[in-house]
N, C-alpha and C positions, 0 to 999 in steps of 0.2 A: 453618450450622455443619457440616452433615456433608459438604456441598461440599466444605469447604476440607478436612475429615478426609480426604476421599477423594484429596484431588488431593496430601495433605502423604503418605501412604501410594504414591501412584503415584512422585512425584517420588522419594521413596526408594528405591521399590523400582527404581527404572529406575537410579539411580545406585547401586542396589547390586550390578546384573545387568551394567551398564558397569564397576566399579572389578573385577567379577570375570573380565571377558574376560582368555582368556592370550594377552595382549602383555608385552612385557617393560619398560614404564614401569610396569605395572598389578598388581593387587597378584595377579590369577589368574598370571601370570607365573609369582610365587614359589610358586604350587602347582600348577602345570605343570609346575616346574625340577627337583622331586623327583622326576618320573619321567621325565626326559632323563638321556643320559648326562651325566657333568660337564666332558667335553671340549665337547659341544656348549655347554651350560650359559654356559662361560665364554667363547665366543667371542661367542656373542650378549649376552652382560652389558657388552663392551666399546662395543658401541655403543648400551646403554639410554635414554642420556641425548640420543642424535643421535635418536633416535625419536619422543620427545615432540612435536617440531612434524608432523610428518606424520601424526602418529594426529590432532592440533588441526585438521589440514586435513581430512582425511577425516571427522572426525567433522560440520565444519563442511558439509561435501559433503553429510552426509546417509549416508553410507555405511553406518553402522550402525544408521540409524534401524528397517528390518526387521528385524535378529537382535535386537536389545532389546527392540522393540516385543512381540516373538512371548515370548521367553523371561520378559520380565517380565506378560505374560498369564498365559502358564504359573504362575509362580512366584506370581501374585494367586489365580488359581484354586484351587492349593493350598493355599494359607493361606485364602481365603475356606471350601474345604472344611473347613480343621482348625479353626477357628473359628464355623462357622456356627451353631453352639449361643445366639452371644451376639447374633446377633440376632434372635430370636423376640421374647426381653424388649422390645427397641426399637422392633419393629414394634408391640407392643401399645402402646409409650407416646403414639406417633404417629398 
């Protein structure tokens, strides 16, 4: 059981470190766009939707398997920090 808790915790966190890269299909994109100008903003909005198969290729490449992989360590280690109080309990049940 705590296999698959781990592995349902990784999966998310990795598609939550991917839906946050700023590309402009992705939702980091729209909090990237706040701090572009809006001249640039809109010139790259026009081709948002021509971009989704080339990020589907690259992702398939492999290309982002390093910046996720690291970033969502990162972001495990921190939470594994800001939670680590809850498993002492668990350790003793086991």
């Amino acid at each position: 059981i705590l296999q698959v808790l781990w592995m349902m915790v990784s999966v998310n966190l990795s598609l939550a470190v991917f839906n946050l890269l700023p590309l402009p299909p992705l939702d980091g994109w729209r909090i990237a766009s706040v701090l572009l100008p809006p001249r640039i903003v809109w010139q790259i909005q026009g081709y948002e939707q021509m971009l989704v198969l080339p990020i589907l290729i690259l992702v398939w490449m492999g290309l982002f398997d390093a910046p996720i992989y690291f970033l969502t360590n990162f972001l495990y280690r921190i939470l594994s920090f800001l939670t680590g109080f809850i498993d002492i309990p668990f350790r003793m049940l086991l």
